[in-house]
C-alpha positions in Angstrom: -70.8 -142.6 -243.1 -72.2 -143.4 -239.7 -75.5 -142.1 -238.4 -74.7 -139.3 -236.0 -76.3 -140.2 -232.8 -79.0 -138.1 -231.4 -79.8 -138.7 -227.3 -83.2 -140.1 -226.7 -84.5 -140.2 -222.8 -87.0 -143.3 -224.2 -84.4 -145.0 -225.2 -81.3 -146.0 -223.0 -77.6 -145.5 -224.6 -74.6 -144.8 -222.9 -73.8 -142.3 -224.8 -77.0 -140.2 -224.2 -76.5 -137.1 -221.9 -77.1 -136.8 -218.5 -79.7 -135.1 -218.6 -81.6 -137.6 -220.9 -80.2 -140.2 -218.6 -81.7 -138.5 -215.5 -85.5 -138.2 -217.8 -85.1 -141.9 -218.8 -85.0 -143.1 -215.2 -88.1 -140.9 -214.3 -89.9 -142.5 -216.7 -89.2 -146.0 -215.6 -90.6 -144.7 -212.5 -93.3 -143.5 -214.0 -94.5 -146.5 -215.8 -93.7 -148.2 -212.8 -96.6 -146.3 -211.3 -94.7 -143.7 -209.2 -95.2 -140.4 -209.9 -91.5 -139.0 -210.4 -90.3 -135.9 -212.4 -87.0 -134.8 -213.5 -85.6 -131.5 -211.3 -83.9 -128.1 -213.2 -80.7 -128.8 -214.1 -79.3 -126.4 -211.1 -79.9 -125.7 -208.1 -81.3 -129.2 -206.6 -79.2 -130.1 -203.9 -78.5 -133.4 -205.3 -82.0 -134.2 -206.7 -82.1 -135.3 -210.2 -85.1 -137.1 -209.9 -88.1 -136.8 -207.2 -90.4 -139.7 -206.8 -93.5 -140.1 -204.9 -96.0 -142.9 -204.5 -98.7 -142.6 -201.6 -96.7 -140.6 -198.5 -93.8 -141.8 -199.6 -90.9 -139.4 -201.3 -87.6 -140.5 -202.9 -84.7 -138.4 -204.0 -82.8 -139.9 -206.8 -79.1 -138.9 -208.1 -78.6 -140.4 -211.8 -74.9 -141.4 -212.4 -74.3 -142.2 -216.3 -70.7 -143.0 -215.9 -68.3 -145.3 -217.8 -66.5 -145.7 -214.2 -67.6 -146.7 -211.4 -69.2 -144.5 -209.0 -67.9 -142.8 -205.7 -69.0 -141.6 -202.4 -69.7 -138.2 -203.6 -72.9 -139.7 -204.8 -74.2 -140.8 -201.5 -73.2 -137.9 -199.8 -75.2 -136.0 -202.3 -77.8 -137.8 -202.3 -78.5 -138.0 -198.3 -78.1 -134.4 -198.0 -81.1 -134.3 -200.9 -83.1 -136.4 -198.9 -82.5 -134.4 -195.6 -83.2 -131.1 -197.7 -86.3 -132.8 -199.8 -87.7 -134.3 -196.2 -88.0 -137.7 -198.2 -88.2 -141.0 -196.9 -85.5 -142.6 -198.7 -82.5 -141.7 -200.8 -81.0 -144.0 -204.0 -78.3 -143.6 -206.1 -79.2 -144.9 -209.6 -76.4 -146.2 -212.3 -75.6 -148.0 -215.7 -72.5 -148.6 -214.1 -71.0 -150.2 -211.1 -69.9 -148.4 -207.3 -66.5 -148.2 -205.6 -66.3 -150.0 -202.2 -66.4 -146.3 -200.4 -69.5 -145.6 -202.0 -71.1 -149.1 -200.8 -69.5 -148.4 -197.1 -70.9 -145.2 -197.2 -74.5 -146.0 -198.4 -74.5 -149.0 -195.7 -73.5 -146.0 -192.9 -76.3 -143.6 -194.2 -79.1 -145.7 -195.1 -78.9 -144.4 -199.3 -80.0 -147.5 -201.6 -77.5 -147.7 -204.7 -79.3 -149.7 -207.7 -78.5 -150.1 -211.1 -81.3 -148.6 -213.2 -82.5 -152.2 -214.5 -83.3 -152.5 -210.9 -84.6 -149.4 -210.3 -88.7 -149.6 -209.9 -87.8 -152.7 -207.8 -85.6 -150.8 -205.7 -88.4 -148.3 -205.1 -91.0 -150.5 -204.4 -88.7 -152.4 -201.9 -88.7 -149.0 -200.1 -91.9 -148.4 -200.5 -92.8 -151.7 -198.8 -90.4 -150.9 -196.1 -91.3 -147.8 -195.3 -95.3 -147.7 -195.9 
């Protein structure tokens, strides 16, 4: 009989939950010298993951999907950011995005990153924006 499997935020699986997903990209962050926490599961306009280095604050939204991702993401997200007052806004997948989701992250400034790419992405906008 197979193993059942148990969700493990160290330890990427795409079958982890959300949740896990959203702790397993903050500590990528993390080790990637940003100090970034996971939000409450409720209530954060978007935010699933807050990042700061320096001045500099980034709202991230955590799709886990088996699909690829839409523009609900990026509309999300860039509300986040306006709520947050941070300096940039990123979408972060295992997955890929949907051409509306790429126009409307070119449209609102949101970076969209797989999470492989991540700590590069947010060091890219820290660079930018520093």
């Amino acid at each position: 009989m197979p193993k059942e499997y148990k969700s493990n935020p160290l330890i990427f699986n795409e079958q982890m939950n959300p949740f896990d997903y959203e702790q397993y990209c903050a500590l990528l962050l993390q080790n990637g010298g940003w100090d970034a926490q996971a939000t409450q599961k409720s209530g954060d306009q978007g935010a699933d993951v807050i990042a700061t280095k320096g001045r500099i604050k980034i709202i991230i939204q955590c799709k886990l999907y088996n699909t690829t991702v839409g523009n609900s993401a990026v509309q999300q997200v860039y509300t986040a950011k306006k709520f947050q007052e941070a300096q940039a806004a990123v979408v972060v997948t295992n997955s890929t995005f949907s051409k509306s989701a790429r126009q409307a992250a070119a449209a609102t400034g949101v970076y969209l990153t797989h999470h492989i790419q991540l700590v590069a992405t947010a060091n890219k906008i820290f660079s930018e924006k520093n």
